[in-house]
C-alpha positions as CSV (number, residue, x, y, z in Angstrom):
1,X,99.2,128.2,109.5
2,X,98.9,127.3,105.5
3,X,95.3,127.8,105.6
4,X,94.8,128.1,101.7
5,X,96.4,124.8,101.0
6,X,94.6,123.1,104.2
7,X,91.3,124.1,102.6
8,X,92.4,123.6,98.8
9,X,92.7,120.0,100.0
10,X,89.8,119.5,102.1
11,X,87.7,120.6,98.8
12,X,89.8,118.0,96.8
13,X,89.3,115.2,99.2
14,X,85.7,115.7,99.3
15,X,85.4,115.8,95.2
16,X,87.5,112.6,95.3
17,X,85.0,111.3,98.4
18,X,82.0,111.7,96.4
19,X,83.2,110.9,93.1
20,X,84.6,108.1,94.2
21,X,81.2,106.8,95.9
22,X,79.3,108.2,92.5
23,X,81.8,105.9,90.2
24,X,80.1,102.7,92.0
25,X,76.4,104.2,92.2
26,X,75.5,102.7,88.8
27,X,77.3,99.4,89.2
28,X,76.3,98.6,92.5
29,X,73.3,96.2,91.3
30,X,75.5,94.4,88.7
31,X,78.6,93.9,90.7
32,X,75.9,92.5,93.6
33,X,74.2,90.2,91.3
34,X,77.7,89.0,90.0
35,X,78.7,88.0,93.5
36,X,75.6,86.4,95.0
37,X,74.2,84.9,91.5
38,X,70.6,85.8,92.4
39,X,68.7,89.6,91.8
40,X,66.4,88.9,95.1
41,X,70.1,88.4,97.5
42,X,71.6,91.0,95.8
43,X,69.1,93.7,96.7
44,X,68.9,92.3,100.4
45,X,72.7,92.6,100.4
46,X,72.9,95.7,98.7
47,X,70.1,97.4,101.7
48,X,72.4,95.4,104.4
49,X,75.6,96.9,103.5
50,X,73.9,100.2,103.5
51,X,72.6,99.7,107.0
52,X,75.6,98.2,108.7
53,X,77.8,100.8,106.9
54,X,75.1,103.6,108.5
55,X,75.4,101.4,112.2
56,X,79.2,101.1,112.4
57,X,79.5,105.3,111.4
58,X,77.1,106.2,114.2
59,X,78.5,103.8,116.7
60,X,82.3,105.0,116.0
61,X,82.0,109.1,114.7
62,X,82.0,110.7,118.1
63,X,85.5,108.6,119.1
64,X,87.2,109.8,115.7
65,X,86.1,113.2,116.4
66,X,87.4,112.8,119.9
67,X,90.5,110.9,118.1
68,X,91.2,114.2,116.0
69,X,90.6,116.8,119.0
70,X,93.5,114.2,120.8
71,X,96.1,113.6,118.5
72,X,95.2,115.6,115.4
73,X,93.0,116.1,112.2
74,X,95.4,115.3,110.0
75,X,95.8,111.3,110.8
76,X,91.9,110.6,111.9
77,X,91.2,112.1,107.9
78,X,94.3,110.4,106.4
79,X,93.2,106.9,107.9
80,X,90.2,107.3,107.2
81,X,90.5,107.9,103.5
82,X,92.7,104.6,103.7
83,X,90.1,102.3,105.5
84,X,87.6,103.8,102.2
85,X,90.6,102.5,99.6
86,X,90.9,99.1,100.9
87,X,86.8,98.8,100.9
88,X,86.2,99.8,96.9
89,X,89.6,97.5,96.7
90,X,87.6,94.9,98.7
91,X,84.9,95.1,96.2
92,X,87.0,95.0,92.9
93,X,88.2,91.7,94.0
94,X,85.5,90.1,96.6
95,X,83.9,86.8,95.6
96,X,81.5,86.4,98.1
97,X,79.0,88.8,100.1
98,X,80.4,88.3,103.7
99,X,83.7,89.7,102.1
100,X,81.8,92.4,101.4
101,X,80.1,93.0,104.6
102,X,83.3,92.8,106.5
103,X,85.2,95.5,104.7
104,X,82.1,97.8,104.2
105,X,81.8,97.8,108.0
106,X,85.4,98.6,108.6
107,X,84.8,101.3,106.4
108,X,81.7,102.3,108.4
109,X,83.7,102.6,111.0
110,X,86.3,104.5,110.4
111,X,83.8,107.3,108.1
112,X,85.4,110.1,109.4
113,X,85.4,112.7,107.2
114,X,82.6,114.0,107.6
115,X,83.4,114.7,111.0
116,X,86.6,115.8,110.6
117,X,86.4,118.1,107.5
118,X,83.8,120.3,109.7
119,X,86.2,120.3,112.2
120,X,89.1,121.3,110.2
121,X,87.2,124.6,108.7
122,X,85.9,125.6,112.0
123,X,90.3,125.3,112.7
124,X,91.5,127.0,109.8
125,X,88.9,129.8,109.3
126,X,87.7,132.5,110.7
127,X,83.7,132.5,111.6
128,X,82.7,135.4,109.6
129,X,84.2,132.8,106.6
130,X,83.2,129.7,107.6
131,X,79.9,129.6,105.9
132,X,81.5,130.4,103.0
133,X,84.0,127.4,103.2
134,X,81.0,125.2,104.0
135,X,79.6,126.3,101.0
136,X,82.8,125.5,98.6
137,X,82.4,121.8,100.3
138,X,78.8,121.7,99.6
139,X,80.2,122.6,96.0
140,X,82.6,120.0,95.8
141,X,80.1,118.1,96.9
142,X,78.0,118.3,94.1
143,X,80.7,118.7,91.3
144,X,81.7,114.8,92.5
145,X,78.3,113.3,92.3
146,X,77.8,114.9,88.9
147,X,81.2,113.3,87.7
148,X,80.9,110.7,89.7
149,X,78.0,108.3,87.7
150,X,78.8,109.6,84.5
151,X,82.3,108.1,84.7
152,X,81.2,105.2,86.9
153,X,78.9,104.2,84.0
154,X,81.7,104.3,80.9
155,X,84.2,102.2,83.3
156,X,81.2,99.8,84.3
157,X,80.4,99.2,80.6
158,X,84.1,98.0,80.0
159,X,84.1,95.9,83.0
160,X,81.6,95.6,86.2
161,X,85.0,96.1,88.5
162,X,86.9,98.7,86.7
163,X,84.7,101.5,88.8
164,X,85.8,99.9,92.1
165,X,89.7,99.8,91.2
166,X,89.4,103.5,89.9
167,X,87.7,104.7,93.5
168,X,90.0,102.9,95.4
169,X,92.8,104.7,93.6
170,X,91.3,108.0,93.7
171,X,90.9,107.0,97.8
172,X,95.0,106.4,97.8
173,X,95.6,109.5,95.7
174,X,93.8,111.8,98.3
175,X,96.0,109.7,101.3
176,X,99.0,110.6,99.0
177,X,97.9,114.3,98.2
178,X,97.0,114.5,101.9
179,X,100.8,113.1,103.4
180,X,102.4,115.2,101.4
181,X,100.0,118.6,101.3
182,X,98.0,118.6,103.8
183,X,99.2,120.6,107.4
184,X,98.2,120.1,110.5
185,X,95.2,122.7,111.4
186,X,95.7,121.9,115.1
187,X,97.7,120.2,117.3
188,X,96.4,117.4,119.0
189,X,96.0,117.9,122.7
190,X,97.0,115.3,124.8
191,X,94.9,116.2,128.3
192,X,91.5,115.5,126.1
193,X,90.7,112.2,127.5
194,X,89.1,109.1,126.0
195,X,86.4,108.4,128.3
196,X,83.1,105.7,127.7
197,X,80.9,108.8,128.2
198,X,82.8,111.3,125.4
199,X,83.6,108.6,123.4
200,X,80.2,106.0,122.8
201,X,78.0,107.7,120.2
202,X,74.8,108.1,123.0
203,X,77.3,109.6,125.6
204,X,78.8,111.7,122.8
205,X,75.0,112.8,121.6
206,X,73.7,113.7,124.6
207,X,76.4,115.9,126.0
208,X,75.6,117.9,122.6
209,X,71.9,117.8,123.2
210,X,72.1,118.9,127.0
211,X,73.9,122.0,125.9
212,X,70.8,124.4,125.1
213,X,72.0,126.7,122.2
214,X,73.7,123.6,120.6
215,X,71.3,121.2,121.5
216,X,68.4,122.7,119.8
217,X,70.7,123.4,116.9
218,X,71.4,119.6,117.0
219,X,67.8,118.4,117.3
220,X,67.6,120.9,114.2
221,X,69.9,119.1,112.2
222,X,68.4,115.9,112.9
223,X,65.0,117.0,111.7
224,X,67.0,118.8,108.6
225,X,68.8,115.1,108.1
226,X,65.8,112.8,108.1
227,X,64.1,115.8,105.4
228,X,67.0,115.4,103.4
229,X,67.3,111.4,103.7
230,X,63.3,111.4,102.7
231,X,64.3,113.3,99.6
232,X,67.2,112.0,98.6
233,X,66.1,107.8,98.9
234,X,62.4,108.1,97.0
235,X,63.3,111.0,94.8
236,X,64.0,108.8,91.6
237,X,61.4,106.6,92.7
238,X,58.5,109.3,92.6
239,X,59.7,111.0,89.3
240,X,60.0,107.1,87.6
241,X,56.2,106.8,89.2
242,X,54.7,109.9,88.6
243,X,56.1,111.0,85.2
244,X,57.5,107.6,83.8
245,X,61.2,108.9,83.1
246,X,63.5,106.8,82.1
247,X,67.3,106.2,83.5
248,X,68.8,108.7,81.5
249,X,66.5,111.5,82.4
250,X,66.3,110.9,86.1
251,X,70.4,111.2,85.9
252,X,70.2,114.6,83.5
253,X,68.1,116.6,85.8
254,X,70.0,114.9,89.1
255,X,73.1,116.3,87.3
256,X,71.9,119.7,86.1
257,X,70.5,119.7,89.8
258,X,73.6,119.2,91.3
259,X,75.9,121.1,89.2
260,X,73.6,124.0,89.8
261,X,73.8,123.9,93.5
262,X,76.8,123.6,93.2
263,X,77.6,126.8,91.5
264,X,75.2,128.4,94.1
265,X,77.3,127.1,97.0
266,X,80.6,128.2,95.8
267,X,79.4,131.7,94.6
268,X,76.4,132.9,96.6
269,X,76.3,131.4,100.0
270,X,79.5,133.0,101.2
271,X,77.8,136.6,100.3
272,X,74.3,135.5,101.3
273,X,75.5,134.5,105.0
274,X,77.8,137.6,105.3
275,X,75.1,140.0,105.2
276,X,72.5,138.4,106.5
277,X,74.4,136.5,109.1
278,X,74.2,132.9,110.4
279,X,71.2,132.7,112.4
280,X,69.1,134.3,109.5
281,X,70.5,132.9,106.8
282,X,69.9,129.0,108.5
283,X,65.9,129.9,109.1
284,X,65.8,131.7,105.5
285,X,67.4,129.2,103.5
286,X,65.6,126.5,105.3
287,X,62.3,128.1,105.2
288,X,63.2,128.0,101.1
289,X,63.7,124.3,101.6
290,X,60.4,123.7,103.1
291,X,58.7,125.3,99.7
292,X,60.6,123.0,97.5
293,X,59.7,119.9,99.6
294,X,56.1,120.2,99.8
295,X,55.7,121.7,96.0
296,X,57.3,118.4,95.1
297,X,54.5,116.9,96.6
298,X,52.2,118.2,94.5
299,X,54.2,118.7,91.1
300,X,52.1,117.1,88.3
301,X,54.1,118.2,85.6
302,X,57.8,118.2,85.0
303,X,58.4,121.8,84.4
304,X,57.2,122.1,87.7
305,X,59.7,119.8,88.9
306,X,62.4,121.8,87.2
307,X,60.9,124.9,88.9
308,X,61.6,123.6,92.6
309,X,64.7,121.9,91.6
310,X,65.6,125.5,91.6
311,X,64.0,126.6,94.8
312,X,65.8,123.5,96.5
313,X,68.8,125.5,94.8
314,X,68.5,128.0,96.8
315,X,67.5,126.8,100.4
316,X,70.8,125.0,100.1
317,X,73.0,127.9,101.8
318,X,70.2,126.9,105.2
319,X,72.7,123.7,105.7
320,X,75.8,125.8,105.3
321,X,74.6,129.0,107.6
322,X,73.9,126.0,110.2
323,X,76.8,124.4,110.4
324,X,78.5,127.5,110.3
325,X,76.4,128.7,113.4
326,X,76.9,125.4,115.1
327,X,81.0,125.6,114.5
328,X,80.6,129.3,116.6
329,X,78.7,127.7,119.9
330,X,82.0,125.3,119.8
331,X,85.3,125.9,121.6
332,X,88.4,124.9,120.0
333,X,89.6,122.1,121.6
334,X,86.1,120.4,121.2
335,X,85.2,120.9,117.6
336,X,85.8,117.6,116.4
337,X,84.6,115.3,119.5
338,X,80.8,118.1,118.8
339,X,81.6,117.2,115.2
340,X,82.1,113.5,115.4
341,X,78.3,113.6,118.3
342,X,76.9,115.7,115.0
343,X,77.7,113.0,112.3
344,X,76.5,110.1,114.6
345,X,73.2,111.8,114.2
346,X,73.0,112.0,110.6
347,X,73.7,108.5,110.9
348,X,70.8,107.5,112.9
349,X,69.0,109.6,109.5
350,X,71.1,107.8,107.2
351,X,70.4,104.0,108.7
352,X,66.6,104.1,109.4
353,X,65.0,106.4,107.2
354,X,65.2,105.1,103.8
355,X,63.8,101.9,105.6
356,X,60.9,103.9,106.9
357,X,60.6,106.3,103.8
358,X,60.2,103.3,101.3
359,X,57.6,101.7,103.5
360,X,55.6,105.2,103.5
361,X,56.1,105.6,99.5
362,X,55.1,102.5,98.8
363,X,51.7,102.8,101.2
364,X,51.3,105.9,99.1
365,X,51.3,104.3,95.9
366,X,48.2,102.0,96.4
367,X,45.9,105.1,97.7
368,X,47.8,107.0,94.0
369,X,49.3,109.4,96.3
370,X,52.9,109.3,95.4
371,X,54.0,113.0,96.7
372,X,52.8,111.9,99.9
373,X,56.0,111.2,101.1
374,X,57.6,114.9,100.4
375,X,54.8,116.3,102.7
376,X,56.5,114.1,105.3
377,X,59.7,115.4,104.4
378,X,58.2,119.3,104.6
379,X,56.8,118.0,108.3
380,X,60.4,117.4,109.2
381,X,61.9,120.5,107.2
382,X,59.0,123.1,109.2
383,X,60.1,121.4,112.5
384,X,63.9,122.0,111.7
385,X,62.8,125.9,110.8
386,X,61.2,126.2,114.1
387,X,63.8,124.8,116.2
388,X,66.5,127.3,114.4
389,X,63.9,130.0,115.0
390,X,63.3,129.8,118.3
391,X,67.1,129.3,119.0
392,X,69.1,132.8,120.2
393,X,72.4,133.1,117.8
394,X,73.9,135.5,115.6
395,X,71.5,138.1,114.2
């Protein structure tokens, strides 16, 4: 097995993932506004796009990952990074919002890297190194949204569409890279059947959730998920509120952020994990993520920002020693359909909190409370630290 290569690739495809979808952050509200002619429409597209992208991904996840544990990794992640191509491609060219809708929700459906990227590492590495690996993806990760909306923003200013033709070619340069690099970490095993109850996202989930090591480490990530959503959709909003930055610093400090972490996750985690092991590494690192989230809610100053920024830093090898410790409670032949139940969670996180966290932020804003919103995010952060804690695992 050409396990270097397989992992090379599954780094570059998620560099390419994520700088693809950071070349279009910056132009989604123009290109929206060009195709519906009105700033009110264009937001409520923009937030419906979002949500049916979210729906379709947590309705079809577990039967990709079932799909890959079947017939293979390697044509699940190859179709998938197709279906992506022919949505940016979609965009480029649409005239009209439904065009939009219908190939954002094809690509919603067939979001399976994710899933299958976990599922390939837990393949092609052993699980003393898989924290590590998670930790180079976390890394490329990063490296693609700091790229990502810097060269989104000089293709944008030459032409509203360029960004959308250049992510749909980076999408058909990782099916390319993928055809011709990429092996096969396992073959696909015919007797695993496609049945309703393995293969519908709430069959799928609660199979995971029934199971009791990896069901609390499930409810875990679901708690570490809606944290993370919290954060990551009022973020910008709460620094533009409570320290009146402007566009260009909110995107400095997201990119010296993000190029920081990932440094952290390519270098440190691997060692970090290794000698503390998974268990103690994922209640460590998440305890550390807790601290950032609630001093955020009190941060009155930016050099305190800056400050957690770097805590946040550093609770970031918590997601890595999880999903590590969730790959070892898996058997082979089932990583990707636990994989696929796994990201049809974070879906559920990814559809209905930024709903919920914007209605909580902007409640906050009339009582001049604006942090309030992290505290939530801590709430959900603790109760993720106490499920991993009081789950038995590795050291």
């Amino acid at each position: 097995m050409r396990r270097a290569p397989a992992l090379s690739f599954l780094l570059v495809t998620v560099f390419l993932d994520l700088l693809g979808l950071g070349l279009i952050v910056p132009i989604v509200p123009a290109l929206m506004t060009a195709v519906t002619a009105d700033a009110a429409d264009a937001v409520f597209w923009a937030g419906l796009l979002g949500s049916v992208y979210g729906l379709l991904q947590f309705v079809v996840s577990p039967l990709l990952g079932r799909l890959s544990d079947r017939y293979g990794r390697r044509p699940v992640l190859l179709v998938s990074l197709a279906c992506l191509g022919v949505d940016w491609l979609a965009h480029a060219i649409a005239s009209g919002p439904w065009t939009l809708l219908a190939f954002h929700a094809l690509a919603g459906a067939c979001a399976g890297t994710p899933t299958v990227v976990n599922a390939y590492i837990a393949d092609v590495t052993e699980p003393e190194g898989r924290a590590r690996a998670y930790g180079l993806v976390g890394a490329a990760f990063g490296l693609g949204f700091v790229a990502g909306p810097i060269l989104g923003g000089l293709l944008g200013a030459v032409d509203v569409r360029l960004p959308f033709f250049a992510a749909a070619a980076l999408s058909f340069a990782g099916v390319a890279y993928g055809w011709l690099v990429l092996p096969e970490s396992r073959p696909g095993d015919r007797s695993t059947r496609l049945t309703l109850r393995a293969a519908n996202p709430i069959g799928a989930i609660a199979v995971v959730l029934r199971r009791p090591v990896l069901g609390r480490l499930a409810y875990a990530r679901l708690c570490a998920d809606v944290a993370r959503m919290i954060h990551q959709s009022t973020w910008t909003f709460f620094v533009t509120v409570q320290f009146a930055w402007n566009t260009a610093q909110v995107g400095a400090v997201m990119a010296a952020g993000a190029l920081a972490g990932a440094v952290f996750q390519a270098r440190a985690v691997g060692p970090i994990v290794r000698r503390l092991g998974d268990r103690r590494a994922a209640v460590g690192g998440s305890v550390v993520g807790v601290v950032a989230l609630a001093g955020t809610a009190f941060a009155s100053e930016p050099w305190m920002l800056y400050v957690l920024q770097g805590v946040g830093v550093l609770g970031s090898v918590g997601g890595a020693a999880a999903q590590s410790w969730i790959s070892r409670q898996v058997g082979e032949d089932e990583q990707g359909t636990v994989q696929g139940a796994l990201t049809g969670i974070g879906a559920i996180a990814e559809t209905l909190v930024p709903l919920a966290a914007g209605l909580v932020f902007g409640c906050s804003l009339s009582y001049g409370r604006p942090g309030l919103i992290f505290m939530v995010a801590a709430v959900f952060a603790a109760l993720s630290v106490l499920l991993l804690a009081a789950t038995p695992g590795h050291r």
